[in-house]
C-alpha positions, 0 to 999 in steps of 0.5 A: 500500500504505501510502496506507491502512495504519492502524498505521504511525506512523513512516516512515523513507526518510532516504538512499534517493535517493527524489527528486522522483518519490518526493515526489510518491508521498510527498505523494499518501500524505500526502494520505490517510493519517491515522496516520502521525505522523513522517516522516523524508525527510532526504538526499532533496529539493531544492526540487522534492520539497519543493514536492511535500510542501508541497502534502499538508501543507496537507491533512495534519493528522495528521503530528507530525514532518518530518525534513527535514535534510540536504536540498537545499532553497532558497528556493522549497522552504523557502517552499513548506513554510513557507505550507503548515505555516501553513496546516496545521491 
């Protein structure tokens, strides 16, 4: 439903227990969707739902704002970010 919404431009799943199955559904949407400006995923990610993000961030260039705090991301998921957000257009 929202991989193709055209007018949601804020989308706030800060503390739902989303996960790393709901990364992935995250990443796949963040893959598509060209209008979502600020994403807020805090309380949710350890560093296999950050991985998960890392890979529709190298391919989103729409996204503005990514509330990442209050995660439980380590090293692997911070470096996963940090390569993606370099190479993110």
């Amino acid at each position: 439903m929202l991989k193709h919404n055209s007018t949601l431009t804020i989308l706030n799943l800060g503390n739902n227990r989303i996960c790393n199955d709901g990364a992935k559904s995250i990443s796949e949407l963040l893959k598509i969707n060209s209008t979502l400006k600020i994403l807020r995923i805090n309380y949710n990610l350890d560093d296999k739902g950050a991985i998960a993000i890392s890979e529709a961030l190298r391919i989103n260039s729409s996204l503005l704002k990514l509330d990442l705090g209050f995660n439980y991301i380590r090293d692997n998921g911070a470096e996963a970010i940090g390569e993606s957000l370099k190479n993110n257009s």
